[in-house]
matplotlib code that plots the C-alpha trace (Angstrom):
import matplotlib.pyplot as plt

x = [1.0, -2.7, -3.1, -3.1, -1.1, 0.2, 1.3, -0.7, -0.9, -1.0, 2.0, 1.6, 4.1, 3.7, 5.2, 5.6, 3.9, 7.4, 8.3, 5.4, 5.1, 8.7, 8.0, 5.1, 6.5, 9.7, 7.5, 5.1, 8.1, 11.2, 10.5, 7.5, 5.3, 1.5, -0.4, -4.2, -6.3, -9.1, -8.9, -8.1, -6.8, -4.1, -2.3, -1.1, 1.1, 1.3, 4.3, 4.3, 1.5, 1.5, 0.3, 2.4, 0.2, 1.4, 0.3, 0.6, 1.3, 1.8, 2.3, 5.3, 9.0, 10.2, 8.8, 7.6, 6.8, 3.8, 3.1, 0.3, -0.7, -3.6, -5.4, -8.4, -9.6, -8.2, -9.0, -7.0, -4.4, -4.2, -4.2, -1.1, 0.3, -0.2, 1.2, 4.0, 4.8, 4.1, 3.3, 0.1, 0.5, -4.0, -3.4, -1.4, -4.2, -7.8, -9.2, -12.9, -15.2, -15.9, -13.2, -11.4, -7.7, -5.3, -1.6, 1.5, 5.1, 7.9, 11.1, 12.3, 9.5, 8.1, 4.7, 2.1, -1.7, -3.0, -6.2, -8.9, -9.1, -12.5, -12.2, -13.1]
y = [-21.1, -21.1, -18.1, -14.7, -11.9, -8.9, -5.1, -2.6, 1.1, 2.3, 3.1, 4.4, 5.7, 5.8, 8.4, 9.6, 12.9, 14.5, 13.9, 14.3, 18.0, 17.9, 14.7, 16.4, 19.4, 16.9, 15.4, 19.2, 21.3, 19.8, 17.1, 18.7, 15.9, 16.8, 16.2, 15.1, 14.3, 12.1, 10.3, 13.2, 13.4, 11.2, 13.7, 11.5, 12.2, 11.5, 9.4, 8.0, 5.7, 5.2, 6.9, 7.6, 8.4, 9.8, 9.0, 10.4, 7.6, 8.8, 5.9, 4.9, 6.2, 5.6, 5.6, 2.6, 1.6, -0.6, -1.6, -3.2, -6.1, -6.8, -10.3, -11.3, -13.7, -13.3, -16.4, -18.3, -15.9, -15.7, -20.1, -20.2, -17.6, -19.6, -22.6, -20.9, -19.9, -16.1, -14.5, -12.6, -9.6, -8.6, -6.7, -4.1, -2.0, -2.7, -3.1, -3.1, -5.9, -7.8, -6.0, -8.7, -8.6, -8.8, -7.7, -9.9, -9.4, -10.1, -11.8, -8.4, -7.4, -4.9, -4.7, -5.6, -5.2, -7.9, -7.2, -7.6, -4.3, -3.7, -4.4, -0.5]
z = [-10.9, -11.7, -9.3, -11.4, -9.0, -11.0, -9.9, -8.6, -9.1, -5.3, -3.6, 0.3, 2.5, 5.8, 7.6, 11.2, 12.1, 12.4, 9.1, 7.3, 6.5, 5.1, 3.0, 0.8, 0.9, -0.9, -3.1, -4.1, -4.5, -4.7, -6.8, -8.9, -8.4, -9.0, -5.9, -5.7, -2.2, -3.7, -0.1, 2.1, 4.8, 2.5, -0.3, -3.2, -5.7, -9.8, -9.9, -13.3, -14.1, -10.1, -7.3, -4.5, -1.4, 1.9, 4.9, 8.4, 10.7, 14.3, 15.7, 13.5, 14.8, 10.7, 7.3, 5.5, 2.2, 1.0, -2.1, -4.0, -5.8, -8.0, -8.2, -9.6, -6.7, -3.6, -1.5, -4.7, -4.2, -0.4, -0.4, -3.2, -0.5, 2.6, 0.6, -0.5, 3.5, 2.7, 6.2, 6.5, 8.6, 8.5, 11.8, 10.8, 9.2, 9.5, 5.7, 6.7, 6.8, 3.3, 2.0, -0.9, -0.2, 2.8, 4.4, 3.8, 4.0, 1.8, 2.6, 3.6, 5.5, 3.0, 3.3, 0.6, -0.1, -2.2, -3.2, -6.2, -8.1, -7.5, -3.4, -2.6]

ax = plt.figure().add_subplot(projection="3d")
ax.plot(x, y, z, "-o")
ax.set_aspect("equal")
plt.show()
C-alpha cells in the first residue's frame, strides 16, 4: 500500500441527550478522568495519550463510537479506500467546506474520520 493511513488521537462519543449528563458525570467522577472543553459545548476527557470527547447527540436513540484516522493526503487515501470497497458515509456529519478528510464505515459499521492532521 503506497497510501500512508495511521491512528488518530480523537475519540468521540456520541451520546443521546438522556444519557449524556450520567456519561460525563461516569467519565469526571467515577472514572477520574481529567476533563477539558477546548471545543465547548463538547467536554473531552484525558484518556491516555487520546482524547475521549463526548458529545450530545439528540437525535441518536444509542451511543456510538467514532474513531480517527490520520493520513497525510487524503484524496490518496480516500481513492485506496474506494478501491478497497470501503463505504463512505460524508452525510452523517457535515465537516465544513474545504475541510481535508471524510466519514467511512468499517466492516462493523463503526464509524471513522479519516482526515489529514492539519484539516482544522
Amino acid at each position: 500500500m503506497d497510501t500512508e493511513i495511521t491512528g488518530g488521537i480523537n475519540i468521540a462519543m456520541k451520546v443521546p441527550s438522556h444519557q449524556y449528563e450520567a456519561t460525563i458525570a461516569f467519565y469526571r467522577d467515577v472514572v477520574g478522568l481529567k476533563p477539558f472543553t477546548a471545543k465547548a459545548p463538547a467536554i473531552g476527557f484525558e484518556l491516555g495519550p487520546n482524547r475521549l470527547w463526548i458529545d450530545e447527540a439528540p437525535m441518536m436513540s444509542q451511543a456510538e463510537v467514532r474513531l480517527e484516522l490520520f493520513t497525510p493526503d487524503f484524496k490518496s487515501a480516500a481513492s485506496h479506500l474506494a478501491k478497497a470497497g470501503v463505504v463512505r458515509c460524508d452525510a452523517i456529519e457535515s465537516l465544513g467546506e474545504g475541510f481535508r478528510g471524510g466519514w467511512i464505515t468499517n466492516p462493523a459499521n463503526i464509524i471513522h474520520l479519516v482526515r489529514e492532521p492539519d484539516a482544522w
